[in-house]
N, C-alpha and C positions, 0 to 999 in steps of 0.2 A: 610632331608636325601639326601647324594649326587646323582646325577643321577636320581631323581626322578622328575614329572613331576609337574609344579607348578598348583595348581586346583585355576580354575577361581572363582569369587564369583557368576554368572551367572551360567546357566545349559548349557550344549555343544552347539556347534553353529546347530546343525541338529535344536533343538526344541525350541533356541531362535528364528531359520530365521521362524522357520516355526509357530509360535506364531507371530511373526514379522507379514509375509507377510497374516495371517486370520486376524489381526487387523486392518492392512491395508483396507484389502477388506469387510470388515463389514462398517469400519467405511469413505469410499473415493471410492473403485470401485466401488462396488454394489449400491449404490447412485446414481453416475454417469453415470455405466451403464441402471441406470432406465429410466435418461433422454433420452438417446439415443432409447432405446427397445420403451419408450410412442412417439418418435416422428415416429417412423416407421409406425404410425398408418397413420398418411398423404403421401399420395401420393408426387412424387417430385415436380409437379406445384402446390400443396396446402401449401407445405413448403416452397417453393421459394416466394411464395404471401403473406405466413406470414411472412418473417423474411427478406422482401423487400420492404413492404408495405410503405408509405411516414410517417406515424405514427410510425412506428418501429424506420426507419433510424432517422429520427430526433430524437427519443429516445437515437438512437446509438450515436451520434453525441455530445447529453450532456453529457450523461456519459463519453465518452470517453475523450471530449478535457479536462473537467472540471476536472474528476480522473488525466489528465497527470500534466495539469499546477499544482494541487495542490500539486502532489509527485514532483514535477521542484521546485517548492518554496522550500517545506520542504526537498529539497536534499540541499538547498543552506543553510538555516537557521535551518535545522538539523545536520547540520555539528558543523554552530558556537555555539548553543549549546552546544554539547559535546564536541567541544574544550575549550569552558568558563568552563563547569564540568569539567573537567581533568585536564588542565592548571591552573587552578586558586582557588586562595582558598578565603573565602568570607565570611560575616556573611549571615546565611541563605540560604548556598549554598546545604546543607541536604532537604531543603525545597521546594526547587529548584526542586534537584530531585525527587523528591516525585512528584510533580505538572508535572512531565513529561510522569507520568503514569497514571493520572487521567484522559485522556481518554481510556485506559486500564478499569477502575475499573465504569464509571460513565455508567449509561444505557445510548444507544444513543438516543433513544428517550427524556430524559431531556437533553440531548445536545442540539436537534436538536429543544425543545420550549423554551430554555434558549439564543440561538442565536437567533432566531425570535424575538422573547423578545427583543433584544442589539439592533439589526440592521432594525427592521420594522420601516416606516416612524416616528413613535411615540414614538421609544425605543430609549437608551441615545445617541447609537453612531448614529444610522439612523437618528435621530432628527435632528442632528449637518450635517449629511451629504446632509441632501434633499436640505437647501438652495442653497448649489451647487452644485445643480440639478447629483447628485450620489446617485441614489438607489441602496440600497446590498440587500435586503429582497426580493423572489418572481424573481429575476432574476438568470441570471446563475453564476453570481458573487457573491452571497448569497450561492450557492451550492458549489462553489470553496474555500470558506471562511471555513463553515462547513467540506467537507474532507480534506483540513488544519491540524482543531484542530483532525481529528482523527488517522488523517495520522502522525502526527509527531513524536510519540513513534517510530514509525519503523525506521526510519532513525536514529535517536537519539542512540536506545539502540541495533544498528548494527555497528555503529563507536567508537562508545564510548571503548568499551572492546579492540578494537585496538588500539584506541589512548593511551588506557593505557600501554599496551605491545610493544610500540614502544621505543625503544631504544635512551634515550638523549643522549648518547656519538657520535653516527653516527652525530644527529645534531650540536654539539657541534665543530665534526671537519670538517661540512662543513663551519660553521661561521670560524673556525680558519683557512682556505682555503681561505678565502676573500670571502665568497657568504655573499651576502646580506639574509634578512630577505624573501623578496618574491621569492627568484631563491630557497633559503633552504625550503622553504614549496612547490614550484613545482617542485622540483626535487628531494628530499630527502624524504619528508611526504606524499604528493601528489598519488604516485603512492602507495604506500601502501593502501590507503583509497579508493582507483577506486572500490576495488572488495566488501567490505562492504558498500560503496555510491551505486553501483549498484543494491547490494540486499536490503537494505532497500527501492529503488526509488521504485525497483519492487514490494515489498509486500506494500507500500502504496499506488502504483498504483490500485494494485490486490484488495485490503482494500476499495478502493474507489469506482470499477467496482461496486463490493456489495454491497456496504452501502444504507442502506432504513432507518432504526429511524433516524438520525440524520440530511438527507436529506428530509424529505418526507414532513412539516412543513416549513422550509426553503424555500423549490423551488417551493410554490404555487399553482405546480399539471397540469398546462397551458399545454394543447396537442400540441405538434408541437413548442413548446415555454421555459416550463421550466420540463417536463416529462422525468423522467431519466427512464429507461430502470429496473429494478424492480420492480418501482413501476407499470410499463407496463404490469408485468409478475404475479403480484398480482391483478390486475385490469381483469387479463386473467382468472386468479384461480378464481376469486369470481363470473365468468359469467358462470365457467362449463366448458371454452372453457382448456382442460387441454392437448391438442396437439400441440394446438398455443401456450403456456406458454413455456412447453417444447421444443420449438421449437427455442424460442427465447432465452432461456437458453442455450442449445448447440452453438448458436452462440458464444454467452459470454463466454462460457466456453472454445470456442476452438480459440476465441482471445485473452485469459488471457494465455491458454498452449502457443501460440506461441508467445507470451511475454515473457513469462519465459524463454521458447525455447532460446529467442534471448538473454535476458539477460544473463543465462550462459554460451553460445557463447561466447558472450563478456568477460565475466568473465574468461573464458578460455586461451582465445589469450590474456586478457590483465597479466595472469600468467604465461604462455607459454613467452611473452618475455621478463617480468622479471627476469625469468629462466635463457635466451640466455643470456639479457645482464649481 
């Protein structure tokens, strides 16, 4: 009927936001804010001693370099990925995909005794590797390996959806311009894929801070050596000790926010001057 108002298939925005934002905080704030209310329970030098301790920090240190290079790999080679899926057609390339989700679907704990398994001195690929003198099992190259295979969906199925909705005619007349093949992919495709490359590095960064099954097997356990920073915080939970756990958890949790922080940042200004130009 004309002039009449079209009805959403949803209910009004009053009791979607507001179903929104209780689900929200059921399922993300009130969690969060638990950590935060259990570490109040320490004093400020009792909290600074735990989440400064030389055991901590070296915790900190694995986790973090090993989560970043791993989401740095898989930004590089989750790209050519989804450009092999989308670019190209292949026998088996259904199969392909499929095996891109299966760390999506596999518990990480057989992840994480199925690489053990490959890469300890005695397993197929470690076997081949120890004569030259390259151990990946129990060191922190063994944990970089591991949030690899679990990091790479993110990256993967964040570019992917873009490369498909990318426009061949653009490239087509940057080729009939005279650009080469490498100037049409930095200038033409390149900047399209910055803002789905950054969100993917981030959630496999974020993917990595977290991950315990499929590291905890893999990296040995060694204090000060190959101890990632969860299993630090499970090691805390099983003494009782539940202010230091929490305590070390807020840390993590308020360097993954200002991760994010940055990465939207970036994500901003690098849309902001695709805008201008």
């Amino acid at each position: 009927m004309k002039g009449s108002k079209a009805r959403s298939v949803l209910p009004g925005f009053g009791l979607s936001l507001g179903f929104t934002v209780f689900y929200l905080c059921i399922l993300v704030l009130i969690p969060l804010a638990g950590i935060v209310v259990k570490t109040t329970g320490l004093t400020w030098d009792q909290f600074w001693q735990t989440v400064t301790s030389q055991r901590v920090l070296a915790s900190y240190k694995i986790s973090f370099f090993t989560s970043f290079f791993a989401a740095l790999i898989n930004l590089v080679f989750g790209l050519i990925v989804a450009w092999v899926l989308v670019r190209y057609k292949f026998p088996g390339k259904k199969l392909v995909d499929a095996l891109v989700d299966l760390p999506f679907a596999l518990p990480t704990a057989v992840a994480g005794v199925a690489l053990t398994a490959i890469y300890a001195p005695n397993g197929w690929v470690g076997s081949l590797l120890e004569p030259l003198g390259v151990k990946v099992a129990f060191t922190p190259l063994g944990i970089t390996i591991a949030l690899i295979f679990i990091g790479l969906p993110f990256v993967v199925r964040t570019v992917q959806p873009v490369l498909q909705d990318l426009e061949k005619e653009t490239e087509e007349a940057a080729v009939m311009l005279g650009a080469y093949r490498w100037r049409t992919f930095r200038r033409v495709i390149l900047p399209e894929l910055i803002p789905p490359l950054l969100t993917g590095f981030a959630l496999a960064f974020a993917r990595g801070l977290g991950e315990y099954g499929s590291v905890v097997f893999i990296s040995g356990n060694m204090p000060m050596k190959t101890e990632i920073t969860p299993l630090l915080i499970m090691t805390k939970l099983e003494q009782y000790d539940y202010s230091g756990a929490t305590a070390i958890a807020l840390m993590m949790l308020l360097a993954s926010f200002a991760m994010l922080l940055l990465i939207n940042y970036i994500q901003w200004r690098s849309n902001r001057r695709a805008v201008t130009e």
